[in-house]
C-alpha positions in Angstrom: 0.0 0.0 0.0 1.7 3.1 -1.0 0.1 6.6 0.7 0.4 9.6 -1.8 0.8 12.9 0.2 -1.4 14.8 -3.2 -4.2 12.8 -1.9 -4.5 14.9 1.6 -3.2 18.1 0.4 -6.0 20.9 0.0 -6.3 22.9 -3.3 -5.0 26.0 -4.3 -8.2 27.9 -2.9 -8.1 26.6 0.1 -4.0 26.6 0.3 -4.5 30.8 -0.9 -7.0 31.0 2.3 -4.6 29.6 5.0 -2.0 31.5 3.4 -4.2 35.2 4.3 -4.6 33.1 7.9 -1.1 33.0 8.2 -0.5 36.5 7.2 -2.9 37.5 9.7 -1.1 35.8 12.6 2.5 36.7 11.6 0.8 40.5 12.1 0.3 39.2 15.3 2.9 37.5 15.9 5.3 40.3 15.5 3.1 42.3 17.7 3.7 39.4 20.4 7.4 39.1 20.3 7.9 42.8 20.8 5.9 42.2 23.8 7.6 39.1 25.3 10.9 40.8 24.6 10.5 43.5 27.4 8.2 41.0 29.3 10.3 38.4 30.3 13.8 40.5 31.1 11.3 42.3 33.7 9.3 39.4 35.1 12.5 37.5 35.9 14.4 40.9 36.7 12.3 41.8 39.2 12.6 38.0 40.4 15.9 38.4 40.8 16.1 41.6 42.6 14.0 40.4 45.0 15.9 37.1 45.9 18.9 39.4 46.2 17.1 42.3 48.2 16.3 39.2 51.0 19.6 38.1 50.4 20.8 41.0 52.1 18.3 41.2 54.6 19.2 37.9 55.5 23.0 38.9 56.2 22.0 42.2 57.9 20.2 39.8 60.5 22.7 37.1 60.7 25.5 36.5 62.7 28.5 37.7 61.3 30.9 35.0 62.3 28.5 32.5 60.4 29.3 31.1 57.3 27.5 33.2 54.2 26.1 30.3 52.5 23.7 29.2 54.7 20.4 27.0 55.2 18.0 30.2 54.9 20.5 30.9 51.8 20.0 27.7 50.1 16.2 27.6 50.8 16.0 31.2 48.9 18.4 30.3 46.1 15.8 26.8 45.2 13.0 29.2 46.2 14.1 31.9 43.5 15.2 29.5 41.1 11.7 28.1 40.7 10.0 31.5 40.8 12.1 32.1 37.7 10.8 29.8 35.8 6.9 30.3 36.4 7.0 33.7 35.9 9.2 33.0 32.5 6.0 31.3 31.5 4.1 33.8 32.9 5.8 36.3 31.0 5.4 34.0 27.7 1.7 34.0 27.9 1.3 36.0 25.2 3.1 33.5 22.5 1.2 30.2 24.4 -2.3 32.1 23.7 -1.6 33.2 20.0 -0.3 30.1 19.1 -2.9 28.1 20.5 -5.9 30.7 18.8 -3.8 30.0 15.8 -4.1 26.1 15.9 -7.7 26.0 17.0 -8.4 27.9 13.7 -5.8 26.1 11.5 -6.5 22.7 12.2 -9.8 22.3 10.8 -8.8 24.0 7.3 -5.9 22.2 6.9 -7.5 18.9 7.4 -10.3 19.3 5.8 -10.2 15.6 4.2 -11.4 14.7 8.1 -15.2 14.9 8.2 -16.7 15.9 11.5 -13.3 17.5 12.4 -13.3 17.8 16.2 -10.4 19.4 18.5 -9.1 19.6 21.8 -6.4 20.4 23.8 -4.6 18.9 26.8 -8.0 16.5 27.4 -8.4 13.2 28.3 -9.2 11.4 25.0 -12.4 9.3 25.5 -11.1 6.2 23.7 -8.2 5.8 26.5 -10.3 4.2 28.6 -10.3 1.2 26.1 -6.6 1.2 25.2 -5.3 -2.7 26.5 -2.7 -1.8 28.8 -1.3 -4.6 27.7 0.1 -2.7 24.9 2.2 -0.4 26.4 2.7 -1.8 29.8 2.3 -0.2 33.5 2.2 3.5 33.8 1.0 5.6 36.8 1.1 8.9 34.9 0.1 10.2 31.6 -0.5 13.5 29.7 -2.1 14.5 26.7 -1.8 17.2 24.1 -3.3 17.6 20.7 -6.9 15.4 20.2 -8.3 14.7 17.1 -11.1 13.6 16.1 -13.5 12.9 13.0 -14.7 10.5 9.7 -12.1 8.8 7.5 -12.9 7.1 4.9 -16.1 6.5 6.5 -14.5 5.4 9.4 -14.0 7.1 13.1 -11.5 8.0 15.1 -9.8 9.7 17.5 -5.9 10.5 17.5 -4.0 12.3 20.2 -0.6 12.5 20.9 0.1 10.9 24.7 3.1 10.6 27.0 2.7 7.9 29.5 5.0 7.1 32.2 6.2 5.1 35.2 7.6 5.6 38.6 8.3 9.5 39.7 10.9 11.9 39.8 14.2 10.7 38.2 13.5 7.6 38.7 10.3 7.3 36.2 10.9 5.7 32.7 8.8 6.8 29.2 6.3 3.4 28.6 5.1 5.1 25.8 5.4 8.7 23.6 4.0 9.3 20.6 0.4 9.4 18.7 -2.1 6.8 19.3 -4.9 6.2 16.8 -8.4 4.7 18.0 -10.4 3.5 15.7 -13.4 1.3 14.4 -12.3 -2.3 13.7 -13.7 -3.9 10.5 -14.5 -6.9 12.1 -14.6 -7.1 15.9 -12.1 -9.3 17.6 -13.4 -11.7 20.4 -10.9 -10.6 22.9 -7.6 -8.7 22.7 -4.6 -9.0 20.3 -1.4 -6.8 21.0 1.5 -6.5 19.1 4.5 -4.9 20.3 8.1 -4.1 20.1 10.3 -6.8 21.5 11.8 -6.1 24.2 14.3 -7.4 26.3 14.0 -10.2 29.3 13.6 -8.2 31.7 11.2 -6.0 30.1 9.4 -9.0 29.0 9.5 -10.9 32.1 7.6 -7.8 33.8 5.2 -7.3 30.9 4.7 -11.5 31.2 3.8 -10.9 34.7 1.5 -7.7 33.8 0.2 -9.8 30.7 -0.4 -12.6 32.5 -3.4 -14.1 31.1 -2.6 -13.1 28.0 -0.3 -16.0 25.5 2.4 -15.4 23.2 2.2 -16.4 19.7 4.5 -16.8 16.4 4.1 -15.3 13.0 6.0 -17.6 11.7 8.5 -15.0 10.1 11.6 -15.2 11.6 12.3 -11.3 11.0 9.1 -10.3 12.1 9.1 -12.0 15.2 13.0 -11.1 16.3 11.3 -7.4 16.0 7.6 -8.1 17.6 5.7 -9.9 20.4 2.2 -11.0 19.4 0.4 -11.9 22.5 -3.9 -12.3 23.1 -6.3 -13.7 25.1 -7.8 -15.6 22.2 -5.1 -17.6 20.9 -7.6 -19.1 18.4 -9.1 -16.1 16.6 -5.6 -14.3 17.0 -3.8 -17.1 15.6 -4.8 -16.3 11.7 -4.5 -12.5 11.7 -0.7 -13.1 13.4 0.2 -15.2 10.4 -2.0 -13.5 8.2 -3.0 -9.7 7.6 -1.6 -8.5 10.6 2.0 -10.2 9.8 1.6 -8.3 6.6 0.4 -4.9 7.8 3.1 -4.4 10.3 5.6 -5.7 7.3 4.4 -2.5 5.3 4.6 -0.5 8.4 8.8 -1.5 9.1 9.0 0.0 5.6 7.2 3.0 6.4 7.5 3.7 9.9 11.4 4.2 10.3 11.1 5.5 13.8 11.0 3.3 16.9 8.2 0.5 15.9 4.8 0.7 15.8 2.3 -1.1 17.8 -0.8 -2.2 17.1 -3.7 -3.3 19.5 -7.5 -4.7 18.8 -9.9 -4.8 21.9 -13.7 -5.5 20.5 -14.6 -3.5 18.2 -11.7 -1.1 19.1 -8.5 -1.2 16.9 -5.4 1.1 18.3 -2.4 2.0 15.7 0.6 3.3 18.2 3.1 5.4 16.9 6.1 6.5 19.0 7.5 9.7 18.1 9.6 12.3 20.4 8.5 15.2 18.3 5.0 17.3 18.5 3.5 16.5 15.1 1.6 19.6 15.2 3.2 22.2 16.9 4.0 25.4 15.6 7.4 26.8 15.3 8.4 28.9 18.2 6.9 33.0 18.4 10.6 34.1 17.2 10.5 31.7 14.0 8.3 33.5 11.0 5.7 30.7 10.0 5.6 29.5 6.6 3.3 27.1 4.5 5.8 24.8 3.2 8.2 24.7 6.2 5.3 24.4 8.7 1.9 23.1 7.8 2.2 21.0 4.7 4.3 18.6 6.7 1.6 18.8 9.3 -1.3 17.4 6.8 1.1 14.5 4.6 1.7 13.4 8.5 -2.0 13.6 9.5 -3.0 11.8 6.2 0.1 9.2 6.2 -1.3 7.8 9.8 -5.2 8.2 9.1 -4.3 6.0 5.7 -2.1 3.5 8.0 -4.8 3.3 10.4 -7.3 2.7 7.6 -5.2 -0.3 6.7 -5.0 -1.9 9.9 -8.8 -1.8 10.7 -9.4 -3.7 7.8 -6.7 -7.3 9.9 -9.8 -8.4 11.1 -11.9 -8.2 7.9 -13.2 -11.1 7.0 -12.8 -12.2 2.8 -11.6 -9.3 0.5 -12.0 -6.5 3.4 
């Protein structure tokens, strides 16, 4: 299956209207960066003078024979250090608002192949609920950004990008970054079907345990199963689409998909397409980069289309004859 980027892209109307939207917002956007310019010197100025003001109070009051660095010191340094950085945020307001205007606007032109085009921001996507955990593994935290969702070639979905993670502070690992798609499965599988990166024994011996009443299974391809680990609670009905249409689908995806893996889950009438990715597929450049068609938000719909298309292929594992 070969996905051709000319099939997502919008024509040259529509192209000439978000062109005029993105005139309007770099009018705006200069406007902004003036103002964070002289904002964020003076929010974290005045931060600083003031950690350095009770600095000195604090060696007015203290005893001159002890040492200068001292627990009160330290405590106001961390204290200072964090105030810093909210009020940097603070102080780059501005940009976060324009930007995210901008998006809540652009997105729905730009894809405008996605019927029903729905959009939010930072919320829990409802399909989440019905992700198999077996797919990623345990996690105790996650966060979400960008949710989309809509019709696809007469299909539904919803696709967010999600970071989920495990353990806290420095001691927390990434169990999964990247998009997920949710979809509508073809056919419904009776039961759950994962298939994951391999990963090492340890990995796998904790996953087994988390897994547990869930049974490994072979493609039969030696490549393909050095690089996966098919495992469901329907060894049965899984059994076909492991050596089958699912083998073949996450073929085409190795060839498509250069980055880490992708995963792919079926729960139901659910289908899940994972994608890892560090990057933010639709983020806009930062307020001091000028933002340009080409550079910016044609790569924003080929990358919207090329996962929607991949997702419309993998709903279709389950079908039963031509699918």
């Amino acid at each position: 299956m070969a996905v051709e980027t000319a099939d997502f892209m919008p024509g040259e109307a529509v192209i000439a209207g978000i062109r005029r939207d993105i005139e309007a917002y770099e009018a705006r956007r200069a406007s902004v960066v003036r103002q964070v310019r002289w904002r964020v010197p003076l929010f974290v100025g005045l931060v600083l003078v003031a950690v350095a003001l009770i600095a000195w109070l604090f060696n007015k009051a203290a005893d001159p024979h002890e040492q200068w660095v001292s627990t009160p010191h330290v405590f106001l340094y961390i204290l200072g250090f964090a105030a810093s950085i909210l009020v940097y945020f603070q102080a780059m307001k501005p940009a976060a608002r324009l930007q995210q205007s901008f998006r809540d606007t652009l997105l729905p032109i730009i894809f405008g192949f996605v019927r029903d085009f729905g959009y939010r921001h930072g919320e829990r996507p409802n399909s989440f609920d019905r992700l198999p955990r077996e797919a990623v593994g345990p996690f105790n935290r996650q966060s979400f950004d960008d949710v989309i969702s809509g019709r696809y070639d007469d299909f539904p979905f919803e696709l967010y990008e999600a970071e989920l993670r495990e353990g806290t502070g420095k001691g927390s690992s990434t169990a999964f970054k990247g998009v997920i798609v949710a979809f509508e499965a073809v056919e419904p599988f009776p039961g759950i079907l994962v298939a994951t990166r391999r990963s090492n024994a340890v990995v796998s011996f904790f996953r087994g345990m988390f897994a547990s009443r869930m049974q490994e299974l072979s493609s039969g391809e030696p490549l393909l199963d050095a690089a996966y680990e098919f495992r469901s609670d329907n060894v049965e009905a899984a059994r076909p689409l492991v050596t089958g249409r699912l083998a073949q689908a996450l073929k085409w995806l190795g060839e498509t998909w250069r980055d880490d893996p992708a995963r792919v889950a079926l729960n139901g009438g659910d289908g899940f397409l994972l994608l890892p990715q560090a990057n933010d597929f639709f983020e806009l450049p930062p307020i001091s980069v000028p933002l340009d068609y080409q550079t910016h938000v044609a790569p924003m719909i080929s990358d919207m289309g090329a996962m929607l298309a991949t997702a419309a292929l993998v709903r279709k594992v389950g079908a039963k004859g031509g699918g």
